[in-house]
Phi, psi and omega in degrees: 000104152349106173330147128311139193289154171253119204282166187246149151324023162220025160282335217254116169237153215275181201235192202265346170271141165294136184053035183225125182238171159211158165264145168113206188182147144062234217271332196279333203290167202201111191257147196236164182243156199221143136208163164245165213264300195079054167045024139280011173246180195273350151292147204277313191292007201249295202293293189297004103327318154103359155174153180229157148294115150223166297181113151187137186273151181237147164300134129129217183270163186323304201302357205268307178321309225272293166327307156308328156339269143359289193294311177318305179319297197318296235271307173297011181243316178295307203286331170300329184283322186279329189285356165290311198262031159071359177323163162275129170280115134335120165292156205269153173216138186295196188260338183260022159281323196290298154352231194334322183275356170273328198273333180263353181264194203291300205324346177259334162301338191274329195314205173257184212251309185279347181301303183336292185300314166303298178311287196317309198296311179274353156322305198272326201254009197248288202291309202308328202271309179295309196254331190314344202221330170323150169280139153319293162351311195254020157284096186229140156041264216253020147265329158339291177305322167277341154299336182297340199271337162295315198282353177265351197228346207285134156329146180259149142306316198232146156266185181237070179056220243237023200242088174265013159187148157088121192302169173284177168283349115333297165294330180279334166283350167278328177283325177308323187275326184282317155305294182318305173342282212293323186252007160316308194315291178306340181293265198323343159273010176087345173277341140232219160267331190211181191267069192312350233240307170321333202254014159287161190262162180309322170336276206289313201287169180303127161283052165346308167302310169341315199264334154010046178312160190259127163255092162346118139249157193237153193267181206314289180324285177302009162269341177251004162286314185297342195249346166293316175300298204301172183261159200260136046263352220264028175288283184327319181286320182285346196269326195263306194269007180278334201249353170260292162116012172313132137282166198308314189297313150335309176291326181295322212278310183339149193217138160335312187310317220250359125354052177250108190283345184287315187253023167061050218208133172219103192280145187223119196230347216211169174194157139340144166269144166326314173256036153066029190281357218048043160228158186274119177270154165268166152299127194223067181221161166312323190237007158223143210289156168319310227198102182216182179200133163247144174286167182253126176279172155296352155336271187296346206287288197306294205298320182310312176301284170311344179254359166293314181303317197293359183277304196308345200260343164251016188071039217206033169219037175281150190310324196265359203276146179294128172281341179232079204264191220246168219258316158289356177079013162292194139259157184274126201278170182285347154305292174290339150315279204315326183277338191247061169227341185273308188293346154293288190317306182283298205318329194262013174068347166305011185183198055252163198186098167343289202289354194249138179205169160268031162261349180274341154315339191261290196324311187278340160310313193300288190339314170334292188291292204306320183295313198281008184106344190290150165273133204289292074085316187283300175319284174313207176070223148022251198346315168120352189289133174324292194240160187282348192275324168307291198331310178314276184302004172278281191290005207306271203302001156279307169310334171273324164302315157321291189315312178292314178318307174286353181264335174273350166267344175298302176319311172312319191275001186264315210268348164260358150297328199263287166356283180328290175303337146308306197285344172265005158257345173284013180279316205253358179266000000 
């Protein structure tokens, strides 16, 4: 079989614009841009020489080309200009050198323990693939806009229920957020000026609500089909986050230490890492507090006790000990919680169901508390959210339902008040 040609500078055919070439034909063509630099750039054989050639292809159309062009020029003529008046130039950096001198300084230190791992992940499977190789510099506007449109429209890897191309909208704003991180970085070091990732328009940026899913939550009965349904330990584990309001990491998380069954009450300051290393992180987040305590019904107290005594009998119930270990006395990771909630979910005839999840055991407590009456402040509280205004927007469409209930016992109450007053003014006439 015949090699594939590689195309060469002689592939390249020029337009009716200076320095602007193209490859290709009809939907495939592709246009690239030529300029020289004059020994403002970081190549060594350019600075010693006194000027070089470079390469670089552009998104969109001629016209598009022709502007990228435009801007570059501008820019080597500005550097020319400072470097005449003796000024410092930034050295030029691709986007994964600025990416790794970002990962050593305090600001990547500073993060949150789970920010990390998240930021790594759309680096690597997102940003990095797009950009990775690029001059910061040459990161602009409208090359951003077209990766996003890429990353909306692109084959998925996995699929997701009925989403056979292109990330949620969600995901595309976690990466869009790790960029920005990374070239915030290159700002504040001089290598470029301003930030491109600011200067998208509301169009172009992610919708994030767009991706918003409906979460099942289930009433007494089906909750007590599902803890009847799970394989054990996870009867217990599902029952304390259906009546607590945990998240899985949290719950996973759990330490004898954090227990107190006498006065029936369980604080939560710490959760699993993110990369499932077993060890317990605090909490660090925007939107949940460090450090809270939810009560225990007497129930869950009860249940707790007896299965701390069947732990004690392997020794596995000491203060630093897993309230919930693994066959091995590790902790148990969120792949296997989540499968045997799946496996729960069917065995109980409930699903299998996109909207049933284990975040909807947490989802149906705030509902629970908010339906029973709980002050929205008590509920939040309890969830762990900083402001009441998450609890709100969680919970939107209950709260509003409340809200028609209660405008309809007012109404009652008015409208039998008006009654009253009637019949005591026809008594007295």
């Amino acid at each position: 079989m015949p090699a594939k040609k590689r195309m060469g500078h002689a592939d390249r055919k020029p337009t009716r614009y200076r320095g602007v070439y193209y490859r290709g034909s009809g939907e495939g063509r592709r246009y690239e841009i030529t300029w020289r630099c004059f020994g403002t750039c970081d190549n060594p054989k350019h600075v010693a020489k006194g000027a070089g050639q470079h390469w670089q292809r552009a998104h969109g159309d001629a016209s598009d080309a022709v502007k990228l062009l435009a801007r570059i020029e501008d820019e080597i003529e500005e550097r020319r200009a400072r470097v005449q008046r003796g000024e410092r130039i930034a050295p030029e950096r691709t986007f994964i050198e600025v990416m790794e001198e970002y990962k050593r300084s305090p600001a990547w230190k500073d993060l949150a323990p789970s920010t990390r791992p998240t930021y790594e992940r759309h680096l690597r499977n997102n940003v990095l693939p797009g950009f990775g190789p690029l001059l910061v510099r040459q990161i602009d506007k409208q090359r951003i806009t077209g990766w996003l449109r890429d990353l909306r429209q692109g084959e998925r890897k996995r699929r997701r229920g009925d989403r056979t191309h292109g990330l949620s909208e969600s995901s595309i704003n976690g990466a869009l957020t790790a960029l920005r991180v990374v070239l915030l970085h290159a700002k504040d070091e001089g290598y470029i000026d301003r930030n491109p990732v600011d200067e998208l328009s509301k169009r172009a940026k992610p919708k994030v609500t767009a991706d918003k899913r409906d979460v099942r939550v289930l009433d007494e009965a089906e909750l007590e089909r599902l803890f009847g349904a799970a394989e054990a330990p996870y009867p217990l584990m599902l029952k304390l986050k259906a009546y607590t309001g945990l998240r899985s990491s949290e719950l996973r998380g759990l330490v004898w230490g954090d227990l107190d069954l006498d006065a029936g009450r369980v604080t939560v300051s710490t959760q699993i890492d993110h990369a499932e290393r077993g060890e317990r992180v605090p909490l660090k987040s925007k939107t949940l507090t460090d450090r809270r305590s939810v009560p225990l019904m007497t129930e869950l107290s009860d249940e707790l006790r007896d299965h701390r005594a069947k732990l004690a009998e392997w020794g596995r119930a000491k203060p630093a000990a897993w309230v919930f270990p693994n066959e091995d006395g590790g902790h148990i990771t969120y792949p296997a919680f989540a499968a045997a909630f799946a496996r729960a979910v069917e065995a109980a005839g409930l699903g299998p169901d996109e909207t049933l999840t284990p975040h909807s055991l947490r989802h149906g407590f705030g509902s629970m508390m908010l339906a029973g009456g709980d002050a929205l402040m008590t509920v939040s509280n309890w969830l762990g959210h900083t402001r009441v205004s998450t609890t709100e927007r969680w919970y939107a469409h209950q709260i509003a339902a409340m809200q028609d209930e209660a405008s309809e016992r007012m109404r009652a109450r008015m409208d039998e008040r008006r009654a009253q007053r009637l019949d005591l003014a026809g008594s007295t006439s």
